[in-house]
C-alpha positions as CSV (number, residue, x, y, z in Angstrom):
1,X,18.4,-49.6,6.9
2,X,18.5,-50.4,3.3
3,X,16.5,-53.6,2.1
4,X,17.7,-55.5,-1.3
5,X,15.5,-54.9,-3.7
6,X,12.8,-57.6,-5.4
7,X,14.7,-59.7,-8.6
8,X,14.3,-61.7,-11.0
9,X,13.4,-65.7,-10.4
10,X,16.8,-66.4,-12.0
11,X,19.8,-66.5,-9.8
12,X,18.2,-63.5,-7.9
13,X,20.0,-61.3,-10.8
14,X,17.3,-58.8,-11.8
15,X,16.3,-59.0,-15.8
16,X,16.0,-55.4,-16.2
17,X,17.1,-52.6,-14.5
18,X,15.6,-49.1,-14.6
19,X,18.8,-46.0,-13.9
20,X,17.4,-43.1,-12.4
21,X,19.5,-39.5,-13.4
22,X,19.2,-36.1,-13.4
23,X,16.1,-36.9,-12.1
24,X,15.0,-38.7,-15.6
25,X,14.2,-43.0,-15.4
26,X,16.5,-43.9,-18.2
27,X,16.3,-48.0,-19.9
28,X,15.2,-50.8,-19.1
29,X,18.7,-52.1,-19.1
30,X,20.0,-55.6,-18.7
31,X,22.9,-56.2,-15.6
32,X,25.4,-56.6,-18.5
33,X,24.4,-53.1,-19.7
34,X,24.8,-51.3,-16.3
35,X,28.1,-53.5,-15.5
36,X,29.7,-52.1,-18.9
37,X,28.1,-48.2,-17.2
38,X,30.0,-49.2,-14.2
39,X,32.9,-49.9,-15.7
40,X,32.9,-47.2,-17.6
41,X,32.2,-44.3,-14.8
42,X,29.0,-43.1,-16.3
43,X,27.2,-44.8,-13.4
44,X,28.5,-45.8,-9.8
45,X,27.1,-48.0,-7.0
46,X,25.1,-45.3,-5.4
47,X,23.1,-44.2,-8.5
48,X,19.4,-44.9,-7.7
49,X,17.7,-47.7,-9.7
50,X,14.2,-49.7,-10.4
51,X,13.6,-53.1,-10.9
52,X,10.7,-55.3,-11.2
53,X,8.6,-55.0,-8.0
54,X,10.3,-52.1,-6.2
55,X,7.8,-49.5,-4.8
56,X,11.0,-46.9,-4.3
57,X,14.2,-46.7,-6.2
58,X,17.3,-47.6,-4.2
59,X,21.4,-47.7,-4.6
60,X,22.5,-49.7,-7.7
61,X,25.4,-51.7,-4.8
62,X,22.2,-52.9,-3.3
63,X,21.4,-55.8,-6.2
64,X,22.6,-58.9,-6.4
65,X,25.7,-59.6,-8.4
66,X,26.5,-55.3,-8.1
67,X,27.8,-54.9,-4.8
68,X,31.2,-56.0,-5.2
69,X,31.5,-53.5,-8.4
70,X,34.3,-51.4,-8.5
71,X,32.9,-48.0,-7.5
72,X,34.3,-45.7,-9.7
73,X,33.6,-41.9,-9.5
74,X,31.6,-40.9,-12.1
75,X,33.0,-39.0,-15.0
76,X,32.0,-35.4,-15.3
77,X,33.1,-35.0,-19.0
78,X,31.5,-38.0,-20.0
79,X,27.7,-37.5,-20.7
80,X,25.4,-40.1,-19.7
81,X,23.5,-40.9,-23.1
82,X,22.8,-45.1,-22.9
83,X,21.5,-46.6,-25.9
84,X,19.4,-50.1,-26.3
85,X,20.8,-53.3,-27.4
86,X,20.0,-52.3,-31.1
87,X,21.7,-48.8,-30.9
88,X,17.9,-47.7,-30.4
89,X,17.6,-44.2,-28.2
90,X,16.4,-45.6,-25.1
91,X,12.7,-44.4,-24.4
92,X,12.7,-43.3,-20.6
93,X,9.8,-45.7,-18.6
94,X,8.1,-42.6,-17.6
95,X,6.6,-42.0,-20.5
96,X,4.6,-45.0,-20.1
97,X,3.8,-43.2,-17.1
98,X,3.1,-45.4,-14.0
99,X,2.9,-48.4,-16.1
100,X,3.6,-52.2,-14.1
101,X,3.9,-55.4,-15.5
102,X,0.7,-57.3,-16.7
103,X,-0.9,-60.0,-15.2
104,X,-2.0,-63.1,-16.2
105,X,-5.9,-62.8,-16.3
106,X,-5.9,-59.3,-18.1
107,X,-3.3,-60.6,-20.9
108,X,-4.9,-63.8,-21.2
109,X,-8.3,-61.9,-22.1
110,X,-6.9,-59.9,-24.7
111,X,-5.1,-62.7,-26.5
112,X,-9.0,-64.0,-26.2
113,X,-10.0,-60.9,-27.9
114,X,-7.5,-60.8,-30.4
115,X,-8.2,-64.8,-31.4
116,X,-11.9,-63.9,-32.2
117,X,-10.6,-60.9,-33.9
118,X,-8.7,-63.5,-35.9
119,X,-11.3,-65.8,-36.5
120,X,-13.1,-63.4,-37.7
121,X,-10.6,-62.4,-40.3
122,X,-10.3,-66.0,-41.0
123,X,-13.5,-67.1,-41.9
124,X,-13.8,-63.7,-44.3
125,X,-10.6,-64.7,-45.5
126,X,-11.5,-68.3,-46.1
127,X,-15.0,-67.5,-48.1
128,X,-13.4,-64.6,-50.1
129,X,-9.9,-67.1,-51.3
130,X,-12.3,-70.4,-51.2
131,X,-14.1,-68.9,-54.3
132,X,-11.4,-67.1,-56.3
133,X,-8.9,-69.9,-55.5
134,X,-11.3,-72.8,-56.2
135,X,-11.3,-71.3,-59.7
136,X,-8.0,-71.6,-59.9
137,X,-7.8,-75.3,-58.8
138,X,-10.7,-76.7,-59.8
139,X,-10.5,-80.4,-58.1
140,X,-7.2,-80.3,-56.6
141,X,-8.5,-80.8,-53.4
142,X,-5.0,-81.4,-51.5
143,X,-3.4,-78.2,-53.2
144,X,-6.4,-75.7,-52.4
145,X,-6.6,-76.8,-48.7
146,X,-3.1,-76.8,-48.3
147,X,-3.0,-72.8,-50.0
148,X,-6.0,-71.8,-47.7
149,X,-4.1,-73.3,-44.5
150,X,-1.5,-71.1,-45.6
151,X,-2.3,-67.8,-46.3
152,X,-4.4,-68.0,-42.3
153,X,-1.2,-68.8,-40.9
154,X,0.1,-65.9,-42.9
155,X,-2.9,-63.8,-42.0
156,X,-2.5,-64.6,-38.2
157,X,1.5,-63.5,-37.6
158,X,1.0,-60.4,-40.3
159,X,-1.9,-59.3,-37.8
160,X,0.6,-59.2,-34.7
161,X,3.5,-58.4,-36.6
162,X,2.1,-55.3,-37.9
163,X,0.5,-53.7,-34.8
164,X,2.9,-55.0,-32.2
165,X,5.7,-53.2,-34.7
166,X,3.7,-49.9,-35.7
167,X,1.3,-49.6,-32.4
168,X,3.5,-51.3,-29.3
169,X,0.2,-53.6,-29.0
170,X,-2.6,-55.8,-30.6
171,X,-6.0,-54.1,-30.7
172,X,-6.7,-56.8,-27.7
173,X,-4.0,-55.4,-26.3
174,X,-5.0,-51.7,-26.8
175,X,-8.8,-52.7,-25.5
176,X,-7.0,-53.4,-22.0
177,X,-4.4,-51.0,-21.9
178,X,-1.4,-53.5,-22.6
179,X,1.9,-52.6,-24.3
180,X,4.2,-54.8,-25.7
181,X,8.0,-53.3,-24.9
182,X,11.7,-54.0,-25.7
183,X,13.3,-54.7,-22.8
184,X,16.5,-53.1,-24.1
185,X,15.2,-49.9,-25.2
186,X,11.5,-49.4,-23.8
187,X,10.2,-49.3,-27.6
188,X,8.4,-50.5,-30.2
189,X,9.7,-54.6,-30.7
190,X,11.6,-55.1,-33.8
191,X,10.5,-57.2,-36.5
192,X,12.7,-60.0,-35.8
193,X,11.9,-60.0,-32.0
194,X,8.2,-59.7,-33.0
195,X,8.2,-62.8,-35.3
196,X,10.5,-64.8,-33.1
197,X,7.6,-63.7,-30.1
198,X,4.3,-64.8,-32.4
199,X,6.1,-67.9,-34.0
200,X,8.7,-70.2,-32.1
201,X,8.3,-68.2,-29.1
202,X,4.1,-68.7,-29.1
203,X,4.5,-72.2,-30.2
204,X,7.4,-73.3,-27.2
205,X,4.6,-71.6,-24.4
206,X,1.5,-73.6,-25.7
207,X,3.5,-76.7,-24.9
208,X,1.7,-77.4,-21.6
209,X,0.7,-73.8,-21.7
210,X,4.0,-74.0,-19.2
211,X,5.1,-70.9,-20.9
212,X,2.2,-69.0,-20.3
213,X,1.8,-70.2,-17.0
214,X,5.2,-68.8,-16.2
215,X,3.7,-65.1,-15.9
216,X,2.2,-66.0,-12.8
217,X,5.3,-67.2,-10.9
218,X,7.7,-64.8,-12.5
219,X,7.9,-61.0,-10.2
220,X,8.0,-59.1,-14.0
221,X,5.3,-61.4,-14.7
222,X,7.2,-62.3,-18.6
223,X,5.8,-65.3,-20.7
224,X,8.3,-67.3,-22.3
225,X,7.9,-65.9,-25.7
226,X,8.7,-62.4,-23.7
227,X,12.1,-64.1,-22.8
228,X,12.9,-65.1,-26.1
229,X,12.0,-62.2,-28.0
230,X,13.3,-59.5,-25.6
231,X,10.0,-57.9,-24.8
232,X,7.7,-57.5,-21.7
233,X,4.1,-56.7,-21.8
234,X,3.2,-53.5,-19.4
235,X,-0.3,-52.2,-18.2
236,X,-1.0,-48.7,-18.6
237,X,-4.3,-48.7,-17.4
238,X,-5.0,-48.5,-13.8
239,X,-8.2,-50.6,-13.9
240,X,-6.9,-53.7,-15.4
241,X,-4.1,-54.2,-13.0
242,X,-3.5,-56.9,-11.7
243,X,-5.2,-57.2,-8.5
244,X,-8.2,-54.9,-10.0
């Protein structure tokens, strides 16, 4: 007898939903996404799917909030090629292999990691611009503190903006393994969902660190900045698991 399958914390709807066909794991998707598929005929209510949690994939009718879709026979002239909320090409979840979601003490390490790899970059910066831009300023005090204060914040988001956008991950990230994804398409974030992740999004979870503190009680284990921007944070590597 068929069990329903683990979902989100949110209404019991699952956040993203992994279609399994022809043998291939195609998305994730979001339930809007696989409703339109439904509606459609490229999918019906007996395709297998993943979600967050599952050890086995199971009918698509067995989720919440999909077992009273209309299930419509699948059209045969109609290929099944699904595309990501930004008209992406979906990148199938097996080629992150066996990847899970990330836990808390592994991803909270490599933001540790990637703050000293900051600091660093900071303190070089702040020696190398204090002397040219003191120059520049002479005894303007105020308007040479205010430039240097600046260009670290500036320093800080271009470092995660460039290697969440050209590598998938920060090299803290990379040390453990981690990869940041789309949820839509299984990529590479954008540039606008990677600024809206390292700016408002980093800014609303440090309140309280309630936002961060959300990984641990959420089953795909998403910060609040991952809600924001769209993206969830994967572990490639079997040794930092969570639970290893």
């Amino acid at each position: 007898m068929s069990t329903m399958l683990p979902t989100s914390d949110l209404g019991g709807v699952p956040t993203a939903i992994v279609l399994v066909f022809n043998g291939q794991n195609l998305g994730p998707y979001t339930p809007g996404q696989v409703q339109a598929f439904l509606r459609s005929g490229q999918v019906t209510n007996e395709t297998p799917c993943w979600v967050p949690g599952a050890t086995v994939p199971s009918p698509l009718g067995m989720l919440p909030g999909f077992g009273g879709a209309a299930d419509v026979p699948a059209n045969p002239g109609a290929p099944f090629q699904p595309t990501g909320s930004h008209g992406a090409k979906v990148v199938p979840l097996q080629s992150y292999g066996d990847a899970v979601p990330a836990g808390f003490l592994v991803r909270a390490v490599a933001l540790l990691v990637d703050g000293l790899i900051a600091s660093a970059a900071i303190v070089l910066l702040a020696f190398v611009s204090g002397f040219m831009l003191g120059l520049l300023f002479g005894g303007n005090q105020a308007s040479f503190e205010a430039l240097v204060i600046t260009l670290q914040i500036a320093l800080v988001i271009g470092y995660s903006l460039y290697f969440l956008t050209q590598h998938g991950a920060t090299p803290g990230k990379m040390l453990f393994g981690l990869r940041v994804v789309d949820t839509a398409t299984g990529g590479r974030p954008s540039v606008g969902q990677a600024l809206l992740r390292e700016t408002v999004g980093r800014c609303l979870s440090a309140l309280f660190f309630i936002g961060y503190l959300m990984v641990l009680a959420r089953s795909d284990r998403r910060a609040l900045h991952d809600m924001l921007a769209g993206t969830a944070v994967l572990c490639l590597s079997k040794t930092t698991r969570p639970g290893k």
